[in-house]
ZAVEX-350102 format. One line per field, with one value per residue (C-alpha): y, x, z; residue number from 1. Coordinates in pm, 1 decimal, always signed. Example, Ala and Ser with C-alpha at 12.3 -4.5 7.8 and 13.67 -1.06 7.14 Angstrom:
BEGIN
y -450.0, -106.0
x +1230.0, +1367.0
z +780.0, +714.0
i 1, 2
This chain:
BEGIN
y +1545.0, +1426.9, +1026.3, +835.6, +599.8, +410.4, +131.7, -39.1, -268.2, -494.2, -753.9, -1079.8, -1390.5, -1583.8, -1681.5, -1374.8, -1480.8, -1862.1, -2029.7, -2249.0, -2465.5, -2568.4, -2617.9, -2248.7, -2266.0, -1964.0, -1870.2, -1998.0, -1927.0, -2179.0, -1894.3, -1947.3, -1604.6, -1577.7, -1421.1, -1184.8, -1103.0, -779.9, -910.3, -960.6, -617.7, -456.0, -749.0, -543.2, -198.0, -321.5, -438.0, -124.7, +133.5, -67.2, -14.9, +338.6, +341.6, +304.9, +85.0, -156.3, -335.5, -600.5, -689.9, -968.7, -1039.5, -1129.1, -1479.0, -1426.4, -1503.3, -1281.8, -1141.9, -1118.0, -888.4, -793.8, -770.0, -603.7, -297.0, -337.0, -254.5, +38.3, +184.7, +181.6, +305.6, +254.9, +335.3, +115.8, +153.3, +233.3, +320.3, +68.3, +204.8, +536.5, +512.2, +318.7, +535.2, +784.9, +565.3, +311.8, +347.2, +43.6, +68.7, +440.9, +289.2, -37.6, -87.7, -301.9, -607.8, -609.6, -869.7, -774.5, -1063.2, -983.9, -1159.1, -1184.8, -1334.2, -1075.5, -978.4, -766.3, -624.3, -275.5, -263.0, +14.7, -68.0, +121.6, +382.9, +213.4, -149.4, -312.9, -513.3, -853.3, -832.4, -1065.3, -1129.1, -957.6, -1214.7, -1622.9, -1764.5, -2079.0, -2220.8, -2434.6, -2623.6, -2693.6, -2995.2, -2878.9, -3085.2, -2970.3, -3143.7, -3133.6, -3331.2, -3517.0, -3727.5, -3855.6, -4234.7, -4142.1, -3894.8, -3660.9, -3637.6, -3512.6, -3412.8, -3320.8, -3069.3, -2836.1, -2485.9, -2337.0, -1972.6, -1806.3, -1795.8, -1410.7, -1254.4, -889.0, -795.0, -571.9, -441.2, -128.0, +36.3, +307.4, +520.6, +643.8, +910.6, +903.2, +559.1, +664.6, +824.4, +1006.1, +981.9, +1269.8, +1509.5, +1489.4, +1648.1, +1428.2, +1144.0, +1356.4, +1439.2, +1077.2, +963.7, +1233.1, +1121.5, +703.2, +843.3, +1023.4, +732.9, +495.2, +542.0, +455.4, +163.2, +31.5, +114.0, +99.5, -187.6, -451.5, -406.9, -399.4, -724.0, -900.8, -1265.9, -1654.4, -1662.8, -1293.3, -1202.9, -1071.1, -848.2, -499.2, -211.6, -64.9, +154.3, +357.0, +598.8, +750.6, +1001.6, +1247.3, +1339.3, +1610.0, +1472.3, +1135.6, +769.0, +609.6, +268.9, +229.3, +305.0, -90.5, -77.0, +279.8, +125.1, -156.1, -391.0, -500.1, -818.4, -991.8, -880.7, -1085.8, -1403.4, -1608.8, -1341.2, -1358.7, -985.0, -652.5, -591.0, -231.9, +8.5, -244.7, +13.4, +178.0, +480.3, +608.3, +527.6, +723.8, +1026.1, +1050.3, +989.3, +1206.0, +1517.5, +1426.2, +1438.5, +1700.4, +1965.0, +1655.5, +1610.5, +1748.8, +1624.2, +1279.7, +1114.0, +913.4, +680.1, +452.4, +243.5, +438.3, +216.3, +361.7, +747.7, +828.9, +649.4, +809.4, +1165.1, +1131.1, +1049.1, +1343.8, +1607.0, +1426.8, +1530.7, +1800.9, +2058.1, +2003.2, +1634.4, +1498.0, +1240.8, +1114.5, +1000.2
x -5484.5, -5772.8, -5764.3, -6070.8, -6126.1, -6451.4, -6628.1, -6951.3, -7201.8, -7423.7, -7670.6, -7765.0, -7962.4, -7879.2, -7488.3, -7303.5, -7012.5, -6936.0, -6646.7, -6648.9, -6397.0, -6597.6, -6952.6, -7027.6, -7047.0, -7050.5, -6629.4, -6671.9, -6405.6, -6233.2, -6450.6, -6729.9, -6762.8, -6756.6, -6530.7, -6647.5, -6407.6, -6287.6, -6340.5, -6733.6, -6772.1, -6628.2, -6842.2, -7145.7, -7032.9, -6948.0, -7283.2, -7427.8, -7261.6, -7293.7, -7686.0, -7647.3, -7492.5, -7104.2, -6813.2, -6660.6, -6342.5, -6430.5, -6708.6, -6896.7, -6950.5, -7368.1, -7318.4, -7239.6, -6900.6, -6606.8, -6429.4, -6088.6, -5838.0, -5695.3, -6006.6, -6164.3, -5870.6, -5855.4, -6187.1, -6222.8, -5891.2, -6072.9, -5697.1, -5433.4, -5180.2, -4859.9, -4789.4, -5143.0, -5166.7, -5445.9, -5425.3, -5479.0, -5739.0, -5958.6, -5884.5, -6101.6, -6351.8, -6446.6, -6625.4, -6368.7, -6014.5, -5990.7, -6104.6, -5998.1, -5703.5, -5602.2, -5374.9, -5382.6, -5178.4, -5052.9, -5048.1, -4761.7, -4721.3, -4329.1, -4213.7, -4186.6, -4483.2, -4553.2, -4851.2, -4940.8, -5081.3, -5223.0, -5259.9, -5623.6, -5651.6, -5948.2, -5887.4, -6081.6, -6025.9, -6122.3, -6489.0, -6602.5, -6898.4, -6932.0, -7152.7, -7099.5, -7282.8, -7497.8, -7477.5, -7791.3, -7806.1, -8188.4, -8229.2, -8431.5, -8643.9, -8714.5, -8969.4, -8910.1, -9047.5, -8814.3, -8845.7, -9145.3, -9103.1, -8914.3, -9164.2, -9105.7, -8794.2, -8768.7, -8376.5, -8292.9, -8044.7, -7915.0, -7770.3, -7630.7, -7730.3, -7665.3, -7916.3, -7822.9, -7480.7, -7397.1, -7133.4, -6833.1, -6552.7, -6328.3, -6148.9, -5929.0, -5877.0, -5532.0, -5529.0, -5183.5, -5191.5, -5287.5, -4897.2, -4862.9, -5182.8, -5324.6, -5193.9, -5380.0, -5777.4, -6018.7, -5871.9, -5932.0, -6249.7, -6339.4, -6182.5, -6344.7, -6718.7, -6625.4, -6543.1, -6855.7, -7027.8, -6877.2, -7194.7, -7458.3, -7258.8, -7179.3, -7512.2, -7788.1, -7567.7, -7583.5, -7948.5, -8067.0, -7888.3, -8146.4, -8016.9, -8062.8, -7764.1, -7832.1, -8141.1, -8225.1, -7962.8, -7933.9, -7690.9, -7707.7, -7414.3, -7165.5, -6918.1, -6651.5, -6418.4, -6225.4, -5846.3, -5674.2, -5313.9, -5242.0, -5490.1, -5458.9, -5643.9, -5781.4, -6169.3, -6280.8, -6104.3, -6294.1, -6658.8, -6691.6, -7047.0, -7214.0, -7140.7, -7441.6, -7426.7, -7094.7, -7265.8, -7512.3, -7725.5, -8042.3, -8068.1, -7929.1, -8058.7, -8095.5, -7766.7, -7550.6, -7273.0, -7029.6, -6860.4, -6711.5, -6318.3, -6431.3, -6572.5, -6270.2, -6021.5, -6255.0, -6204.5, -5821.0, -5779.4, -6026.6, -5747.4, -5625.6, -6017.5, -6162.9, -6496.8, -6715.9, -7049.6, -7271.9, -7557.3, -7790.9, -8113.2, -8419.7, -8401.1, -8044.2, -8141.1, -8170.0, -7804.7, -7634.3, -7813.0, -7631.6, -7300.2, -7330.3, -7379.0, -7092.7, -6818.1, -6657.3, -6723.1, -7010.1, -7118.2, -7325.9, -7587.9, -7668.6, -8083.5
z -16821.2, -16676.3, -16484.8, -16394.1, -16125.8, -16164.0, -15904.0, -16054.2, -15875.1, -16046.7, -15967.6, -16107.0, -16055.3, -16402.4, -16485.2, -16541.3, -16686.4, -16738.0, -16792.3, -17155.9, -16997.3, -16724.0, -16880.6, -16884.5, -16511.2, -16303.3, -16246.1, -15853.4, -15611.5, -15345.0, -15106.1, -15246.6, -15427.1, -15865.9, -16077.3, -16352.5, -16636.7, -16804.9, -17115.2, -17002.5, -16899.0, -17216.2, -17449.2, -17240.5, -17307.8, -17671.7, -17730.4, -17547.4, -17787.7, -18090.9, -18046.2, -18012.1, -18382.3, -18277.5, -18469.7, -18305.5, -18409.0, -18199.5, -18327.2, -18509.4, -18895.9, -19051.7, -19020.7, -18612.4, -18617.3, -18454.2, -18701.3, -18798.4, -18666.9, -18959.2, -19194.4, -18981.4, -18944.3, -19303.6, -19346.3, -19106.8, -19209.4, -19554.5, -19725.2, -20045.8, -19821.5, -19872.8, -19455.5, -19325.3, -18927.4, -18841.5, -18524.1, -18599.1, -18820.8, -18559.0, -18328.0, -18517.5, -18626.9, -18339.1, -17998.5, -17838.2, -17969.0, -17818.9, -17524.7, -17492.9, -17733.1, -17964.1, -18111.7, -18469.8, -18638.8, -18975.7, -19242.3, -19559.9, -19837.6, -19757.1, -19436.0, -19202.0, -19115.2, -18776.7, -18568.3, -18460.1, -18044.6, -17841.6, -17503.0, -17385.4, -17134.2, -16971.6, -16766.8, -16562.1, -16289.6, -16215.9, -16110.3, -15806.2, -15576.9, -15280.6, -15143.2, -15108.9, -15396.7, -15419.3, -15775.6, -15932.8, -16239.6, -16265.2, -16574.8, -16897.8, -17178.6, -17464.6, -17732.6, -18142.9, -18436.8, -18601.7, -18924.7, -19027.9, -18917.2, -18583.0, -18435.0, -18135.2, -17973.3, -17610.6, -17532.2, -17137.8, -17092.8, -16818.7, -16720.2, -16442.8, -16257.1, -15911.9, -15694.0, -15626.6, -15673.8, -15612.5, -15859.9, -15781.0, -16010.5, -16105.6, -16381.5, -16438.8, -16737.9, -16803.6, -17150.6, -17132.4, -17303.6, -17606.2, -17596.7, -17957.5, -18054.2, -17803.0, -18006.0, -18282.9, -18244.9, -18425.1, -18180.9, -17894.7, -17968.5, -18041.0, -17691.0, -17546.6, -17679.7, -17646.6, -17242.8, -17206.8, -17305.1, -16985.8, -16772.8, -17000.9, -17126.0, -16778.2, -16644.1, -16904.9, -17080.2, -16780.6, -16704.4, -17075.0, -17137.5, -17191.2, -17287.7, -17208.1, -16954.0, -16868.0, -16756.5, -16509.3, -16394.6, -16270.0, -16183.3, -15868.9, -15782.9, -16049.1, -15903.3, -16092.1, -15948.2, -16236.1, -16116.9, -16263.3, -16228.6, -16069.5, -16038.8, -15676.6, -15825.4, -15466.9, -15535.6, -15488.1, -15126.3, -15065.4, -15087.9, -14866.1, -14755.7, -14471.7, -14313.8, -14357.3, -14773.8, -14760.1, -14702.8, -14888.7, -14929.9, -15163.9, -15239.1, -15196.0, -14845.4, -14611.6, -14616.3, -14796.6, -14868.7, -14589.1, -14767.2, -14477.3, -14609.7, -14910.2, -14781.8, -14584.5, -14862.9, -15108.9, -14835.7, -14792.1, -15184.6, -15259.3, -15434.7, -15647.3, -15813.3, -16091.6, -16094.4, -15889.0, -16073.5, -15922.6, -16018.0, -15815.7, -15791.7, -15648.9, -15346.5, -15244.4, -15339.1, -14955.7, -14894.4, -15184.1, -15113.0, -14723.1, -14948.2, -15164.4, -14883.7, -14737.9, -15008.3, -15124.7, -15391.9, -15641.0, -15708.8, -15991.0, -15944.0, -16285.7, -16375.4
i 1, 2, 3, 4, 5, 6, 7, 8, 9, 10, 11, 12, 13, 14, 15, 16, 17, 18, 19, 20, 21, 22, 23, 24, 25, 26, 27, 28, 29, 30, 31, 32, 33, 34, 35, 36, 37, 38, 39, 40, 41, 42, 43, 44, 45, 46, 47, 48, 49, 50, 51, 52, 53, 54, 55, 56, 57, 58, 59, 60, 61, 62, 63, 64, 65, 66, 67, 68, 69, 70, 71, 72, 73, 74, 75, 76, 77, 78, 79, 80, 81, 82, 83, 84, 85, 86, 87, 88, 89, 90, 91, 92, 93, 94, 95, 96, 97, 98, 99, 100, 101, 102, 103, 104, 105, 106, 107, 108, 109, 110, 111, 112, 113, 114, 115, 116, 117, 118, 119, 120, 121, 122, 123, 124, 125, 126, 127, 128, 129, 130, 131, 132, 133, 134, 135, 136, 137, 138, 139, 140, 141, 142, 143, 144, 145, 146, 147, 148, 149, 150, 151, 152, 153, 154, 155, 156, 157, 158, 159, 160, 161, 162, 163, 164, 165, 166, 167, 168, 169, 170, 171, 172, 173, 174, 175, 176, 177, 178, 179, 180, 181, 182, 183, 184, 185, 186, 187, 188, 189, 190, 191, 192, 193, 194, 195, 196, 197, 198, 199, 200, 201, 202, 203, 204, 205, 206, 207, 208, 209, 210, 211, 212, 213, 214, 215, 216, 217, 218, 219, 220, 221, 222, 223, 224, 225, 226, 227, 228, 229, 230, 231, 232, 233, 234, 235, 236, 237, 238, 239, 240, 241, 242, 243, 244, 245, 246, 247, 248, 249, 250, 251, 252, 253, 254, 255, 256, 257, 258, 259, 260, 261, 262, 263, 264, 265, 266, 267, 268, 269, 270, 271, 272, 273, 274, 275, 276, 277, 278, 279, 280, 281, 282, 283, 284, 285, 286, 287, 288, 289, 290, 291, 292, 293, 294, 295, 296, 297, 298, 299, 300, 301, 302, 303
């Protein structure tokens, strides 16, 4: 059964992920770096796929809201059945849960109650800065007409974005979590499709995001190394960055990557891999093309 290993760099020079307890600040570090979540990196992928025509569970209703967990299985299960698998039928029907997993709290009308859970094959790590990051919060007016006898009104606000921040983080995807459920085909297949979809999410989903707190930002680097029997969850200490990229650095910079630990653990582990992708900006085509020629077997390098 195949096992994926996958490290993703992104750029960004907005607020990639802030923190609603703190004023939607940036998630700074004691170190000076930020903190990205998981659950912003799948929110991108979510949004990514949804746009390409998938269903989400996860997902929100017309008037913007998230919905419900349980309305929401309800509604994709779309079944009579006295003791429905929620799970199951999402499974089938949704780009995230075969991915991601789910919690679904079931609501009776006795007092029991209960929940169905699938923990997902694919988790992410935290994702962090590679580079120090200075944090601005630049002040805002904004102008509106109010009532007739009170005239204009001018309001001053603020928000905070990096001045740069080079984005790394790392996931793994594990089919075996999907336990009883890889036995059955049409869940298989779906898996297999959601999977096939990773890149594009990851990739074309971070630089298309084009929002208030989001833009711009930009991937630069996807990996993603296909095992045929075990995960080592090592890629992020594989790929490492120059010095200079690990300070307060205001863009990506010349050879930012050294990926000479994983060339040599790519060679050591070569009878253990099924397949390596790779993706990159134009600017690191010459870097990545020395990679590739650099590891074993045949690599693909993904437009």
């Amino acid at each position: 059964m195949i096992k994926t290993e996958i490290l993703f760099y992104y750029d960004s020079r907005q607020n990639p992920n802030g923190d609603p307890g703190f004023d939607n600040q940036p998630r700074k570090m004691p170190d000076d770096t930020i903190l990205v979540t998981d659950v912003r990196v799948k929110r991108t992928m979510r949004d990514y796929a949804k746009g390409k025509g998938m269903v989400l569970f996860a997902d929100f209703a017309d008037d913007g809201l998230p919905t419900s967990a349980d309305k929401r299985a309800i509604e994709i299960a779309n079944t009579k059945s006295k003791d429905p698998d929620y799970i199951e039928a999402m499974l089938k029907n949704t780009f995230d849960v075969p991915l991601f997993g789910a919690l679904v709290t079931i609501r009776s009308k006795d007092e029991k109650g209960g929940s169905q859970k699938l923990t997902g094959p694919m988790q992410f790590a935290i994702g962090r800065s590679v580079n120090k990051v200075n944090i601005i919060n630049p002040s805002i007016t904004s102008r509106f007409v109010g009532d007739d006898k009170k005239g204009r009104h001018t309001t001053i606000g603020s928000f905070y974005a990096v001045e740069y921040a080079l984005i790394k983080t790392s996931a793994s995807i594990n089919p075996e979590n999907l336990v009883r459920y890889n036995d059955d085909k049409e869940i298989s297949d779906n898996f297999t499709k959601c999977k096939n979809m990773v890149p594009d999410c990851l990739w074309h989903g971070t630089t298309e995001l084009v929002s208030r707190s989001k833009f711009p930002q930009k991937s630069i680097l996807y990996i993603e190394v296909n095992y045929k029997d075990r995960l080592y969850n090592d890629i992020s200490d594989l790929v490492d960055e120059n010095a200079d990229l690990k300070e307060y650095a205001n863009g990506l910079g010349e050879k930012p990557f050294i990926f000479e630990k994983f060339v040599k653990a790519i060679n050591d582990r070569k009878k253990h891999i099924d397949s390596i992708k790779i993706r990159c900006i134009s600017s690191l085509d010459d870097d990545v093309n020395k990679l590739i020629s650099s590891l074993p077997g045949s690599v693909e390098k993904i437009d």
